[in-house]
Every structure is written in C-alpha cells, then in structure tokens.
C-alpha positions, 0 to 999 in steps of 0.5 A, spaced: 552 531 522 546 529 525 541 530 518 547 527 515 545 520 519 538 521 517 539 520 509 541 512 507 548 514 504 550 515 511 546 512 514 547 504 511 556 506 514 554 506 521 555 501 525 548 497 530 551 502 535 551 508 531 544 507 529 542 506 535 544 512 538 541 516 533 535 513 534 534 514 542 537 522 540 531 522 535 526 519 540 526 526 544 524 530 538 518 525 537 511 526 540 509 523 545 507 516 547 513 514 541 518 509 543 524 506 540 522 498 541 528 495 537 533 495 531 531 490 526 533 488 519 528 487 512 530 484 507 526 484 501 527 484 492 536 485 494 535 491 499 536 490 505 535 496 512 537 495 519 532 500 522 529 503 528 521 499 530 518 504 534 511 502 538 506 509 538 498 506 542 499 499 539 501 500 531 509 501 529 512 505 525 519 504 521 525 510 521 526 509 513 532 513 512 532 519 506 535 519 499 536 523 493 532 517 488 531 517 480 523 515 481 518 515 476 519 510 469 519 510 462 524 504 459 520 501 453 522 496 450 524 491 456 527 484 455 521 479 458 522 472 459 518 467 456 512 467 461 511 475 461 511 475 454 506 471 452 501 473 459 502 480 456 501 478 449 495 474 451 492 480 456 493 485 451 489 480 446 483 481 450 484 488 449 485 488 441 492 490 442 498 488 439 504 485 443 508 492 438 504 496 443 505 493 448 511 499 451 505 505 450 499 502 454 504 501 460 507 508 459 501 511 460 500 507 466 506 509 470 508 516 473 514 520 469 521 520 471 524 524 475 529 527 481 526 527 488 529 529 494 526 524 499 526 526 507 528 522 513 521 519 515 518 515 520 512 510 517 508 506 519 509 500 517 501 497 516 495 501 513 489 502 515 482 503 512 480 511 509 472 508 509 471 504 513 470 505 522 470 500 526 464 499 530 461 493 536 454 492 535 453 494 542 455 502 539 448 502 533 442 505 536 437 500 535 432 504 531 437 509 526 441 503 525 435 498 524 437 495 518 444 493 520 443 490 526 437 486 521 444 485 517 448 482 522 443 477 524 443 475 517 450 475 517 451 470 522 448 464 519 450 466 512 456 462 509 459 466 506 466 471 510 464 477 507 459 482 507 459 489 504 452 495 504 455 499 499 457 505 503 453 503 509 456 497 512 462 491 512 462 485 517 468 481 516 467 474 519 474 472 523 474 466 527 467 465 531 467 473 531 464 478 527 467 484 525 463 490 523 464 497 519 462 502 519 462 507 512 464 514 513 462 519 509 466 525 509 466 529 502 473 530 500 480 528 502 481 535 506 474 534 510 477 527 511 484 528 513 482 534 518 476 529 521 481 522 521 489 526 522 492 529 527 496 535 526 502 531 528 501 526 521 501 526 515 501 523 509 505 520 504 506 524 497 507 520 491 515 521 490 515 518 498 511 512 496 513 511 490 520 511 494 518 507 500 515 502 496 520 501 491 527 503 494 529 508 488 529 501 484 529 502 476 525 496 474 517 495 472 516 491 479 520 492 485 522 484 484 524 487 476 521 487 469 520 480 469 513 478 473 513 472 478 509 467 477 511 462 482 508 468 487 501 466 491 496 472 489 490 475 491 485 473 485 490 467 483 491 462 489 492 455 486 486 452 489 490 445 487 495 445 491 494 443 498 500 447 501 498 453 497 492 455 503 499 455 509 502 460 505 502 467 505 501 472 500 507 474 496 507 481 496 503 481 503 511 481 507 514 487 509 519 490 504 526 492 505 523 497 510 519 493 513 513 496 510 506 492 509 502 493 503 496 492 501 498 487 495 491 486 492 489 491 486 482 491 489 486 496 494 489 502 493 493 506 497 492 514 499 497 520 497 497 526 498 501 531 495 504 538 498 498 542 492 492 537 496 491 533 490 490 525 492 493 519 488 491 512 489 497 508 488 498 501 488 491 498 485 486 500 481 480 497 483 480 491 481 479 493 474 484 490 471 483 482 474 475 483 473 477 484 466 480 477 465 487 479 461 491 475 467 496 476 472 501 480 468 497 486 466 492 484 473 497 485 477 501 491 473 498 495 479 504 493 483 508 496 478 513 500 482 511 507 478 503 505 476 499 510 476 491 510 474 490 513 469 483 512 470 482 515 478 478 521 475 474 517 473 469 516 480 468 521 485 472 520 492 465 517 495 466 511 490 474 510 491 474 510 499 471 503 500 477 501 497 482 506 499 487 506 505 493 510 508 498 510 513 501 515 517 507 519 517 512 523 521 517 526 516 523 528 520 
C-alpha cells in the first residue's frame, strides 16, 4: 500500500496529513543528511502538486510522485492561433519551408509517442553545470594558471558581465563580485559521471524529464500548442518597457513540481538513459535564436517532447559548456 502513496493516482487522494506521514516514513530510507523541510504546493500551466521539500548540504529536492504517462508527440496538423501561425510561417520562410511543412519539420524534431512507466522520485529542483567547476582565485597557481589570473584582471575593469575562454574559464560578474569557473575536461558522460556522482545519484532518462517537465501533458509546450508571446524570454526581452527589467523570465519559475529549468535554448540539460546514451533536452545551443527565425521556432527547444536531432553533430567536449544536470534519488 505504501508504493501505492508513491504513485500520483493515490497520491493527489491523501490528505496534507497523509502525505506527510508518507513523507516522514520515506525519510529513513534516505541517505544521510536528507531532511523532510515542509509540504508545499506548485502550481504551474493547470497542474497543480502538494509535495515534500527536502533539504540535503544546502540544495532541495522535490518528492515528484510516479505515474504510467503518454510521453512523446506526433499531433500534426494542430489548431494555431494567429500569432503562432504566422511567427512559424514567417520562421519557416528563412528556411525556404513552406508553412504545408510545417508538421514534418517539427516532427522530426520531437521524440516518438510512447508508454512509460515513471517511478516515485526525489528531484532536485535546481541544475547544476556538467562543465564548468567553481574555483576562487586563491585556488590557481600562479605559474600554470597564469594566463587566467591575467584574465581575470582584464576582467575587472571590463564593462561587459560575462566572460568565457573556450573550455578554459568562465567569470560571471555578480554584484561587485567575480565569479570564476573553471573547464573540466573529462572525455565522456561515463568519465564524467563517475568523477562528479555519487553512487547514491542518478540522473534522469529521457521519459523521466520529459515527464518531470511536462507532466504527461499532450501538447507542443507545457502551457499548450499555442506559444505565448506575452512571456519575458532569454534572447527576446523588451528593452522598452521599463517594467520588463523586475521581472523574471517566464519559464524560469518552478513548475507544477516545483522544478526549476534552465529556460534558455542556449542551455540544454543531461540525460542518461539505462544503455548510457545521453540526451540533451531542453535546448539546442542556441542554434535556432542564432538563426533569426523568431521566437516560436527559437523556442521550439522548450517544446514538451524536443529532441535535437542535431546532438550527434558535436562531440561531448563541445555540448558541455552548455549542458546541465540534476540529481535524482528514484524510490
């Protein structure tokens, strides 16, 4: 009965009680250092959660109940409001595409439909970089690091926030403070995995972010078919509007699970599924918005189902400056 809790059919009939109790018997089969902090409730694009927060050396983790979910899209042709018609049509145009075909281009793009079995899971509900290690300049050398202390110095009396050395270093204005990074350069995912996760860890498949991300819902985004362009985006803030600087980016909220995600098609996060093939999902570096073919075919990164079709096309070094991965602790 208790697995039965762990699964959403159940799991949305408990009471706050219930579910607490659940939660608190769950807590002793954790690792240590995990902590039940409070129940809170998420809602996001008409799903709505009441979950556990948990707190492990300083990050949180959601309990994000299991399901048996349709994943995966092939719903071609669609009903598009005007707006979404003509960005597509007029993207699709930069492409020499007709608007006829449309539905290939995006098919192709999606993952296939199919039938999962999603287990009860604690996420963690921020991501972290596959690439880049946080350092303080006090950690170089100064004799092998030379060259990075000397961009660092250039750094701070640059006006510009952001500064990366191709698989070298990344420093990040913040404030008064600069933030510096490090590349690591491990070979492949298993290399990095073993070097950067603890055998307590895992990482999500593709059918469990897919899932964690969309909620088993059927259509082209999260928030439906339709894409809304009265969101504030990465790549396409108004820069007009006085009051678009206070808020924050759309799609950088927590989700019905309380998820953060990356919300940038720059950025792409890591899956790896059980035969150790790795799946970016959520982006495509940015080629899409570095095209010009607006905001609905730039963004088609955020679809519920995307998958690049172009992954292959650079080697794990190349995708790890734009990749990102989240823990998981499947129950």
């Amino acid at each position: 009965m208790m697995n039965e809790q762990y699964n959403r059919p159940i799991w949305t009939t408990l009471d706050q009680q219930q579910r607490r109790d659940v939660l608190e018997q769950l807590q002793s089969r954790l690792p240590e250092g995990f902590a039940l902090d409070r129940l809170e409730t998420f809602s996001r694009y008409g799903q709505t959660t009441e979950t556990g927060v948990f707190t492990y050396k300083g990050n949180e983790f959601v309990f994000v109940p299991g399901d048996t979910v349709t994943l995966g899209w092939e719903q071609w042709p669609i009903e598009l409001d005007q707006a979404t018609r003509e960005d597509l049509e007029a993207g699709l145009s930069e492409l020499d595409i007709r608007i006829e075909e449309a539905g290939s281009v995006l098919l192709e793009q999606m993952s296939p439909v199919r039938q999962a079995c999603i287990s009860p899971m604690l996420v963690e509900r921020s991501t972290h970089s596959v690439g880049w290690d946080a350092y303080t300049p006090e950690q170089l050398d100064p004799e092998e690091d030379e060259d990075i202390l000397e961009h660092i110095e250039k750094f701070k009396t640059a006006t510009y926030n952001t500064l990366e050395v191709d698989q070298t270093c990344l420093l990040k204005r913040d404030g008064d403070e600069i933030k510096l990074y490090l590349f690591n350069d491990t070979d492949d995912v298993q290399e990095w995995k073993e070097h950067y996760l603890s055998r307590r860890f895992t990482l999500l498949s593709e059918d469990e972010w897919e899932y964690v991300y969309g909620g088993g819902c059927r259509t082209l985004f999260p928030w439906g078919n339709h894409f809304d362009y009265t969101m504030k985006l990465h790549h396409f803030e108004n820069r007009n509007d006085p009051n678009e600087k206070e808020r924050p980016y759309d799609l950088n909220l927590p989700n019905g699970f309380g998820l953060y995600f990356n919300g940038d098609p720059y950025q792409y996060e890591l899956t790896l599924n059980a035969d150790g093939e790795d799946i970016d999902k959520g982006g495509d570096g940015g080629n899409a918005i570095c095209g010009g073919i607006g905001m609905m075919l730039g963004y088609l990164p955020a679809a519920t189902y995307y998958r690049n079709p172009y992954q292959n096309e650079l080697d794990w070094a190349e995708r790890m400056s734009f990749m990102h991965y989240r823990r998981v602790i499947r129950l």
